[in-house]
N, C-alpha and C positions, 0 to 999 in steps of 0.2 A: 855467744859472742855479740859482743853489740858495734851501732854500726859508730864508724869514725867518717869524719867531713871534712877535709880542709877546702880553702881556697886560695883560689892566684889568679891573676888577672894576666889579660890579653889583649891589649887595647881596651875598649869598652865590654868586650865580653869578660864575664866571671867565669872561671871555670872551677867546677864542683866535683874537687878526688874524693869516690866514695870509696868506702873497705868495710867488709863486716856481712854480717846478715841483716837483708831490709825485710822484716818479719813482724808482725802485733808488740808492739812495746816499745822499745826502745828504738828499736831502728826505724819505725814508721814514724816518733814524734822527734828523730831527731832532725831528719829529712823535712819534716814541715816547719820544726822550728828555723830551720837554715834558710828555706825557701822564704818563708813570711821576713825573716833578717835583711835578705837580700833584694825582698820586691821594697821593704820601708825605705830601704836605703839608698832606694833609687834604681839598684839596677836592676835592668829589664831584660836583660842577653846573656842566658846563663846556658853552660852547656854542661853537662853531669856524664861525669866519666865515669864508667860502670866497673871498669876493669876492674876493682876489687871486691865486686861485690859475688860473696861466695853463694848466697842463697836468698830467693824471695818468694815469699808467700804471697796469698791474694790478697793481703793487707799491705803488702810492701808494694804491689802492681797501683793499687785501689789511693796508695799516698801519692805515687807517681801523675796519675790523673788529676787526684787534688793543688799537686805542685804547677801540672800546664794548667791549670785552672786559675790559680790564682796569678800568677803570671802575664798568661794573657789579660788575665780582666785588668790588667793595670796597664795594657799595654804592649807587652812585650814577650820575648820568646822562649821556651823551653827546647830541646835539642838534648838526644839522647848518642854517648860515644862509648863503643867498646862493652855492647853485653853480652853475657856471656850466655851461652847456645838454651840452657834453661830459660833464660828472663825473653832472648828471644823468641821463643817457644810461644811464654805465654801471651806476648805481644799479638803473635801471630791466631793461634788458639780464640782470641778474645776480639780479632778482629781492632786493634789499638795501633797496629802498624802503621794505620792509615791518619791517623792523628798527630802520632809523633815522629817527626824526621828522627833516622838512628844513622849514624859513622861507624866505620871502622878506622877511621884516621884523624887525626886529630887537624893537622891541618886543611882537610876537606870540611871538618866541619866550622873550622872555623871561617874561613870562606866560605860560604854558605850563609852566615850573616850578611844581613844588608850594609851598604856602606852608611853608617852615622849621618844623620841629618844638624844640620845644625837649630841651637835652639833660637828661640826668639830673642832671650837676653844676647847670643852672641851675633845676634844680626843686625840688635839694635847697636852697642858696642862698635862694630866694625864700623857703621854712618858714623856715628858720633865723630870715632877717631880721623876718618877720613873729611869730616868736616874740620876738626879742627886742622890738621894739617894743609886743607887748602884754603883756610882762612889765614896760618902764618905764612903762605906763600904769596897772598893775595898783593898785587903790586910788584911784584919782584920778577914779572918778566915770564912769568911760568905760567901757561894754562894749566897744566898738571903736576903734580908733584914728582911722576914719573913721566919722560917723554910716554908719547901715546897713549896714556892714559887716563882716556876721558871720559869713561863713563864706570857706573857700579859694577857692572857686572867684568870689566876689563879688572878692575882693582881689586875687587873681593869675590875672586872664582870658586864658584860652590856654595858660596855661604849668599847672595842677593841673586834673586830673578830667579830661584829655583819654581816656583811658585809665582802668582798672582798676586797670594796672600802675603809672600815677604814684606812687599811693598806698603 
């Protein structure tokens, strides 16, 4: 049986429905071709739900390690949900437990992701826009475009002054 992969998203997290056996072959390069899809394409916050996975070999464990490897090196996280008492066995067996966070619930793990940072393009963006806006305000009476609102960090919470570096 070979393995199947879909996905669905959760906010910024991807989430990875595996079914099948992860085993030498088919299930080991479909798991990496998914992973190397999902780190090109940007996303970094994948959680892989095991539930259907009926059998793994040390080729299926040995992909798993290469999937938090490639992940991390680009940044971001891999997150293990729902395996079943074998795969956690060998987790355990191999001393890997300590590597990868595993769930038994889907909304615990997804919590467990950090809250999104914003990036630099939407930092710069959010100055822009608030320049322009208190440029068309400029004369009309208004310090702020919203009462009380005079400074970055009042106007665009979360996204300026998280950092030094925003600035």
């Amino acid at each position: 049986m070979s393995m199947e992969l879909t996905t669905r998203e959760n906010g910024d997290v991807i989430i990875v429905d595996t079914s099948g056996q992860l085993t030498l072959g088919e299930g080991t390069s479909a798991l990496r071709d998914k992973m190397r899809e999902l780190v090109d394409g940007v996303s970094r916050r994948i959680l892989l739900n095991m539930a259907g996975v009926t059998y793994m070999d040390s080729s299926g464990l040995g992909e798993l390690v290469a999937a938090y490897t490639t992940v991390t090196a680009a940044g971001g996280q891999v997150k293990l949900l729902n395996l079943a008492k074998h795969a956690h066995d060998l987790l355990e067996i191999t001393k890997l437990y300590t590597i990868f966070e595993t769930f038994e619930d889907e909304a615990s793990a997804l919590a467990s992701f950090p809250a999104s940072r914003p990036t630099g393009l939407q930092v710069r963006w959010a100055r822009f826009m608030r320049r322009i806006t208190m440029r068309s305000l400029k004369g009309k009476g208004t310090a702020s475009p919203i009462a009380g609102w005079d400074d970055e960090e009042d106007l665009l919470p979360g996204m300026v002054g998280l950092h030094g570096s925003c600035r």
